[in-house]
C-alpha positions in Angstrom: 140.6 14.0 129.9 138.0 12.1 127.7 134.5 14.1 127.6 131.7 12.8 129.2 128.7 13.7 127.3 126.6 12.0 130.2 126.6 14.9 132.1 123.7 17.2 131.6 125.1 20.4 130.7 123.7 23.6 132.8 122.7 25.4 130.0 121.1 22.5 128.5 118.1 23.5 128.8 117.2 25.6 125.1 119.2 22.7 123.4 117.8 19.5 122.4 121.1 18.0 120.4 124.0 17.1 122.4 127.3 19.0 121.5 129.1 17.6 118.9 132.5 15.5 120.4 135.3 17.5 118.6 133.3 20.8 119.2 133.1 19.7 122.7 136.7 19.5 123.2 137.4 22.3 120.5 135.7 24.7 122.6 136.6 23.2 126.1 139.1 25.6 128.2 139.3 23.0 131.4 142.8 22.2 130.2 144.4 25.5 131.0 141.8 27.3 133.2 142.0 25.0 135.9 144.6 26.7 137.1 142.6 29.0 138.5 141.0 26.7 141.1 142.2 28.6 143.8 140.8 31.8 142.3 137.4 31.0 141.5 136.8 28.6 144.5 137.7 32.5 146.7 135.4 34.3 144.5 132.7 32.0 145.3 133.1 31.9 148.5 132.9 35.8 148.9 129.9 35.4 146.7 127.7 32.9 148.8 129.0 35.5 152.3 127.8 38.2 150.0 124.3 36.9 149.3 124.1 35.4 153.2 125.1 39.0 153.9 122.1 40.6 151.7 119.4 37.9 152.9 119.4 36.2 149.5 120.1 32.5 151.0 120.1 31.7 154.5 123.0 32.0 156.4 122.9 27.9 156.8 122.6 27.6 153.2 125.8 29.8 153.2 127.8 27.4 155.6 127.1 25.0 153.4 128.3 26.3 150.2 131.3 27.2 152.0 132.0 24.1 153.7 131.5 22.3 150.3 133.8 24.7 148.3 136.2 24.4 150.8 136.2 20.6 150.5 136.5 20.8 146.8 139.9 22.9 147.3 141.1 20.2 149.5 140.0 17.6 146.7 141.6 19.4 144.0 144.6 20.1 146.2 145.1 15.9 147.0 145.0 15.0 143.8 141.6 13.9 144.2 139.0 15.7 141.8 138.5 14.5 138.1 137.9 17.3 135.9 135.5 17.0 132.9 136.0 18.2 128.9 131.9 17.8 129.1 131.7 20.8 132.0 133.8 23.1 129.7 135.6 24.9 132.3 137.0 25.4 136.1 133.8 27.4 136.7 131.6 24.7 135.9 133.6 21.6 137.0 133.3 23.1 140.4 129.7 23.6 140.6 128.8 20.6 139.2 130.7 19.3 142.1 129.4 21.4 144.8 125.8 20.0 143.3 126.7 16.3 144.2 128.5 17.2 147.6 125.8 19.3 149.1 123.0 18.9 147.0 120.3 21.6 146.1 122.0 24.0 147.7 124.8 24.0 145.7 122.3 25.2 143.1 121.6 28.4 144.5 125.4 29.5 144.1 125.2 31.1 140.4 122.2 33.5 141.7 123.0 36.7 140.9 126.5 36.2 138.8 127.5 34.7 135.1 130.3 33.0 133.9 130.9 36.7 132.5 131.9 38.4 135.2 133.2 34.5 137.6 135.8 34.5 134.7 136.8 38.0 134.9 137.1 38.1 138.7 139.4 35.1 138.2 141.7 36.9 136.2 142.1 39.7 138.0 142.7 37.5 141.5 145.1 35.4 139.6 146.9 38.7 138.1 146.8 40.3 141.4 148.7 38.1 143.2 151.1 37.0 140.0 151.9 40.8 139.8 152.9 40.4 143.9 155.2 37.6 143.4 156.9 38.9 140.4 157.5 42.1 142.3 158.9 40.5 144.5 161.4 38.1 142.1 162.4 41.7 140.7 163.4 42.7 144.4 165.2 39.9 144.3 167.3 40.4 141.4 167.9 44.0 142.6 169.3 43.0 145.5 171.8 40.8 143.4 172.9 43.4 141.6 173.5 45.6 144.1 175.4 43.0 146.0 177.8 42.4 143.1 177.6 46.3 141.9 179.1 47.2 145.3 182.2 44.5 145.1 183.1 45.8 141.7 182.9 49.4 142.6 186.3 50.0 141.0 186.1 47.7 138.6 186.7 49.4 135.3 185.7 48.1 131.7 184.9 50.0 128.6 181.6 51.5 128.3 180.2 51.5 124.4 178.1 53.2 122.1 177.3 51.4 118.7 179.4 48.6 120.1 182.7 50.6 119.7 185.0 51.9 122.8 183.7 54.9 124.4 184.5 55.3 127.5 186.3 53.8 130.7 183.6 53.5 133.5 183.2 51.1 136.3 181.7 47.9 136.0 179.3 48.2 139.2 177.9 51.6 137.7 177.0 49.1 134.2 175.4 46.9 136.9 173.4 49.7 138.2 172.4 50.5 135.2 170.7 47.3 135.0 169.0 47.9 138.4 167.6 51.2 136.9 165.5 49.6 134.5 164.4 47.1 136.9 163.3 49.4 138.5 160.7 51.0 136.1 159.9 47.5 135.4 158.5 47.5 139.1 156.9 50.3 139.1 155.3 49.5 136.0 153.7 46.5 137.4 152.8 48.0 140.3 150.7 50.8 138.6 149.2 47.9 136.4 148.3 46.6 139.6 146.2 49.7 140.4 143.9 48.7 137.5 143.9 45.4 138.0 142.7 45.5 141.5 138.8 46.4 140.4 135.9 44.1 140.8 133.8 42.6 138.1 131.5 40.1 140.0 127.8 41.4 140.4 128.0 42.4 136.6 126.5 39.0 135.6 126.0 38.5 132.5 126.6 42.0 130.8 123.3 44.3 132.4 124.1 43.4 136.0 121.7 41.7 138.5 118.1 42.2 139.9 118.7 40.5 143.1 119.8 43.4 145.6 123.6 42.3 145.5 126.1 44.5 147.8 129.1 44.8 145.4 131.1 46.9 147.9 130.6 43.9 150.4 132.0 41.7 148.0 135.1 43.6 146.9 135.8 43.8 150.6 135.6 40.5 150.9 138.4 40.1 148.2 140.6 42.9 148.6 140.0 44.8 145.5 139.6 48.7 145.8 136.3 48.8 144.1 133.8 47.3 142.2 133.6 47.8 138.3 131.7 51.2 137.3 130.1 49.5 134.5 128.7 46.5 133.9 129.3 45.8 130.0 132.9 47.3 130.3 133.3 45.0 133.5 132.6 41.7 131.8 134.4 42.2 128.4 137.4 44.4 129.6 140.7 42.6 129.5 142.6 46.0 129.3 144.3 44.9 132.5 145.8 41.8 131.0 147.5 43.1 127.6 148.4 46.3 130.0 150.0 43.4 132.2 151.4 41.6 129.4 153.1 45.1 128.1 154.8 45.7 131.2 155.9 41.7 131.2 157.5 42.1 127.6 159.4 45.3 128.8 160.7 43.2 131.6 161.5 40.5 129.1 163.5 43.3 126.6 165.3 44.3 129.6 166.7 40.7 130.5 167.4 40.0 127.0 169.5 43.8 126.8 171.2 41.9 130.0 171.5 38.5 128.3 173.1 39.8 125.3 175.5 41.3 127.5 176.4 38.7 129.1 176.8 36.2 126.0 178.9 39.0 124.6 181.1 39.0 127.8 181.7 35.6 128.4 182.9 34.7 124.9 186.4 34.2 124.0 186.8 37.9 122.2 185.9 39.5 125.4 186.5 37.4 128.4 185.6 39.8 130.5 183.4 37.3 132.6 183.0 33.5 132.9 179.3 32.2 133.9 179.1 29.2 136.2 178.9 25.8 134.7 176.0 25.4 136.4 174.2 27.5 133.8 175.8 26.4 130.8 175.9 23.0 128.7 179.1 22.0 126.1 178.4 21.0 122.6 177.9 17.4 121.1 180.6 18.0 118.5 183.0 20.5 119.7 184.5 19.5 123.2 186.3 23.0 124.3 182.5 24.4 124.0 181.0 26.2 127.0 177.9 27.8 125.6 175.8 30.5 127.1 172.7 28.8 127.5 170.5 30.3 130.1 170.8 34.3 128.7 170.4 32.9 125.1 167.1 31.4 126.3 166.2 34.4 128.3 167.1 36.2 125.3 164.9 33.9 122.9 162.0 33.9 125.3 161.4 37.7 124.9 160.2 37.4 121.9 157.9 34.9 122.7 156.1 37.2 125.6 156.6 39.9 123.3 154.1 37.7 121.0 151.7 37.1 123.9 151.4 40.6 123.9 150.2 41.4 120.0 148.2 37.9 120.3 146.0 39.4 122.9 145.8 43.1 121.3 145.2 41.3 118.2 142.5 39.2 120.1 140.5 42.2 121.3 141.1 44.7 118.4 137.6 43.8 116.9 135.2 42.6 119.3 131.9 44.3 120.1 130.6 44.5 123.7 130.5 43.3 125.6 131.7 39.3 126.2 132.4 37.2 123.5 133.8 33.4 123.0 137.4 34.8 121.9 137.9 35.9 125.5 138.9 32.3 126.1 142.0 32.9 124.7 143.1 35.3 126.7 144.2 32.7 129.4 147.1 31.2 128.0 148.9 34.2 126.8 148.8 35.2 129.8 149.9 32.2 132.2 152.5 31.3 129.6 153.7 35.1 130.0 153.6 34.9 133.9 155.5 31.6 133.8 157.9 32.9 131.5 158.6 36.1 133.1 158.7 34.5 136.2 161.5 31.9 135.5 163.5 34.2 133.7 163.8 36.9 136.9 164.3 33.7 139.0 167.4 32.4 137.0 168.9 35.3 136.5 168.7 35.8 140.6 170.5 32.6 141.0 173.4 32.7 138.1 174.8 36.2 138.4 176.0 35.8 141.9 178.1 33.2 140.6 179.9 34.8 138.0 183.6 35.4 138.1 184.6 38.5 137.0 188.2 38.8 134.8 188.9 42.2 135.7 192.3 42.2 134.6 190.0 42.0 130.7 188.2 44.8 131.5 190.8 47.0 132.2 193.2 46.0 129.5 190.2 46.3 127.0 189.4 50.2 128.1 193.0 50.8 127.5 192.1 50.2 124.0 190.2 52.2 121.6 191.2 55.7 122.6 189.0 55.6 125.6 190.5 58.6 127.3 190.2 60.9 124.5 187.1 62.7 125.8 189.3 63.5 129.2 191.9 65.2 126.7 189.0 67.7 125.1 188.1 68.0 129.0 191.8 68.7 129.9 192.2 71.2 127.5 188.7 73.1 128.2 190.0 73.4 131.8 192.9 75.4 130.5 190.8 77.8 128.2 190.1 76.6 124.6 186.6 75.8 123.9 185.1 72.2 123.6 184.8 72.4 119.8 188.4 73.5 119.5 189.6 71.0 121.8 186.9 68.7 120.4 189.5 69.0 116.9 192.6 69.1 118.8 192.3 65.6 120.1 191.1 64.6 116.7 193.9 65.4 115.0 195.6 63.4 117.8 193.4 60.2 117.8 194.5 60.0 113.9 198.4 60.0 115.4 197.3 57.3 117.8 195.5 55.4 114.9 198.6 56.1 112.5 201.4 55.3 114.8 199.6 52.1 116.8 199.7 54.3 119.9 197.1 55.2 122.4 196.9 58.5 124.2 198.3 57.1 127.5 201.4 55.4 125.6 202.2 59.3 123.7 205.2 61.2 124.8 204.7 64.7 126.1 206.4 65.7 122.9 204.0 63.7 120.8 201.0 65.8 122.5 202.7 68.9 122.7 202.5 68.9 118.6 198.5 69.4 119.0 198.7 72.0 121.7 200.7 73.7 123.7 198.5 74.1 126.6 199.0 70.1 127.2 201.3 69.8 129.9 203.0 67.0 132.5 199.8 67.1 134.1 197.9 65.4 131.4 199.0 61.7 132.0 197.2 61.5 135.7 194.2 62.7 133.1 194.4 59.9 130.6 194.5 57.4 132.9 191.5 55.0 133.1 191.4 55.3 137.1 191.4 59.3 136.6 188.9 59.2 133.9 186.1 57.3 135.8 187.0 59.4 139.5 186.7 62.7 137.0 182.8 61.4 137.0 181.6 62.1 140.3 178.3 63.9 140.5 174.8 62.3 140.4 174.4 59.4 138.5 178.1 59.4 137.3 180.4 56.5 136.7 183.1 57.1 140.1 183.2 54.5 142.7 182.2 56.9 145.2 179.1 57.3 143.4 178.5 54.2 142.7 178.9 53.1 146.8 176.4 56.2 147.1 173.7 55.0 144.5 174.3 51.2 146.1 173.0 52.8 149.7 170.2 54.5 147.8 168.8 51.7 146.0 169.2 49.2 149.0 167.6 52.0 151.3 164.6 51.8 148.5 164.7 48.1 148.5 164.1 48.1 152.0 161.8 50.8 152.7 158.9 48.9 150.2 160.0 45.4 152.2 159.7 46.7 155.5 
């Protein structure tokens, strides 16, 4: 887009030197903020109703600006609509468009508002319905893993702290784990919502208006709750996009907490799953290479929203009220973190139904590592010696194991017996991995019964904000 400095700017009027080129372009935010078209072409629109509504233009001079903006929409839609570096930005490319469809009418639009508070009702329509889509995406990828939690119910794999064996538990209750934190991701962005959904326009500039606006008409008219309280706060607040962008990069830690898992899982060491080829490349060197691709990426990209996020607390950290030029900035953080976030929750809702799952792996790696040694100390508090006592007991045992190349499973009785004498035949249906994980079945626990039960629940909750 080369600027076109014949175009009379609409400020032009306390200037008399035209910008210079590279500032032109320098401070020019047409190149990203045109994606708001849809946005600020809607805000309009309620605007010119609203000042129809309050006898501020005629109701034919409304027609017409609605007629013409909707025109423009289906320009910019087609293909069909050149946008200018010399108009700065969406706002203005627009108007100066609406001028030359409909004439002086199209003049009349800007009573009562300022690019302060267009902008910020932009945002906040864009973020609205972002924040409805990626709700939705994380639905999505619920559902997914709910799907796939339910098949490997009885699946068992080692569960880890610090990386090392811990425990046996089942690989749909890991998967629901997973779900959990989707699920604050949700509700996160749901409650960011709440904020998000409050109306700047009618704030102009930074003092409001003296035309006798009717913001509540307008905020109607667009679906948010309310109109902004105040109107310095209104025009220079972007609380609601680094809150947005806060909740995106927890999103974005979560998939990476998946990703890594799932690089770690496919790899030769573990095997415990193979992702499809679909979502993989091979090496230009090495032909046996199958690498990981899409969760490395995920995992990369997390980092980069997570950057988005200081950026734009860095951005707003000194400026006064109420709007200032830096604002402009705050646009591509954001769409790149949308965009990002976005793809991410989308790709991992198509690869992980296509995973193949070696359970055979799983189980023969919670067989290692002294998995069951925790259902000893168990065992042996059932038959009366306290945890701590017990807690020793199968210490003293694990060293054996360590000593001897044996897990607890593979001891003898006898072997046992030397640690305690309340260990009896009954032990081995304990130190089994399928005994260990049925031992955990309360709320929340690791059991396949309770992980069929916590699959109904979370489909049940999937549905009922669906339905």
């Amino acid at each position: 887009m080369a600027a076109d400095s014949s175009k009379e700017k609409p400020w032009g009027g306390r200037f008399t030197e035209s910008t210079d080129a590279f500032v032109e372009e320098f401070t020019a935010s047409i190149g990203f903020d045109q994606r708001l078209y849809r946005h600020d072409i809607a805000g309009s629109i309620a605007h010119a109703r609203m000042l129809s509504h309050t006898g501020i233009i005629t109701e034919s001079e409304c027609s017409q600006l609605v007629d013409g903006l909707e025109g423009i929409q289906s320009d910019i839609e087609r293909g069909d609509f050149a946008w200018s570096v010399a108009l700065e930005d969406v706002h203005m490319n627009i108007e100066s468009r609406l001028i030359d469809r409909i004439g002086e009418t199209g003049k009349k639009l800007h009573t009562g508002r300022s690019r302060n508070d267009q902008v910020a009702t932009d945002l906040r329509l864009f973020l609205r319905e972002e924040i409805d889509g990626l709700c939705s995406a994380i639905d999505r990828l619920q559902t997914v893993l709910v799907v796939l939690a339910e098949q490997e119910a009885d699946t068992i794999l080692p569960g880890f702290t610090h990386l090392q064996v811990a425990m046996p538990v089942t690989f749909g209750h890991h998967l629901l784990a997973w779900t959990e934190m989707l699920e604050r991701d949700h509700a996160r962005l749901l409650d960011c919502r709440k904020r998000v959904n409050i109306m700047p326009l009618g704030a102009a500039a930074l003092a409001g208006t003296g035309f006798p606006i009717d913001r509540e008409y307008t905020a109607q008219l667009l679906g948010f709750d309310c109109p902004a309280a105040n109107s310095l706060d209104a025009v220079s607040d972007r609380d609601f996009v680094i809150e947005f962008c806060s909740a995106a990069a927890l999103v974005m830690m979560h998939l990476s907490r998946f990703s890594e898992e799932l690089i770690l899982w496919s790899s030769a060491q573990f095997n415990f799953i193979e992702l499809p080829d679909s979502f993989c490349t091979g090496s230009s060197i090495m032909p046996q290479k199958k690498n990981p691709d899409v969760p490395e990426l995920v995992r990369g990209k997390s980092g980069r929203v997570t950057g988005h996020l200081v950026s734009l607390l860095t951005l707003m950290k000194g400026q006064p009220l109420a709007y200032n030029k830096d604002n402009q900035e705050d646009k591509e953080p954001l769409f790149d973190t949308v965009d990002t976030l976005k793809g991410s929750l989308r790709v991992f809702a198509d690869m992980l139904p296509a995973i193949t799952v070696n359970r055979g792996a799983m189980a023969s790696a919670a067989r290692q590592g002294f998995s069951t040694a925790t259902d000893l100390a168990d065992y042996l508090v059932r038959k009366g010696i306290a945890f701590r006592d017990a807690h020793e007991i199968v210490g003293r045992a694990v060293l054996h194991g360590v000593e001897t190349g044996k897990d607890l499973p593979e001891m003898t009785l006898d072997e046992l017996q030397e640690f305690s004498g309340n260990i009896e035949p009954d032990v081995f249906g304990v130190l089994t991995l399928e005994g260990s994980v049925a031992a955990r079945k309360h709320t929340g626990g690791t059991a396949p019964e309770q992980v069929r039960s916590a699959v109904a629940a979370v489909r049940s909750r999937l549905a009922g904000r669906n339905s």
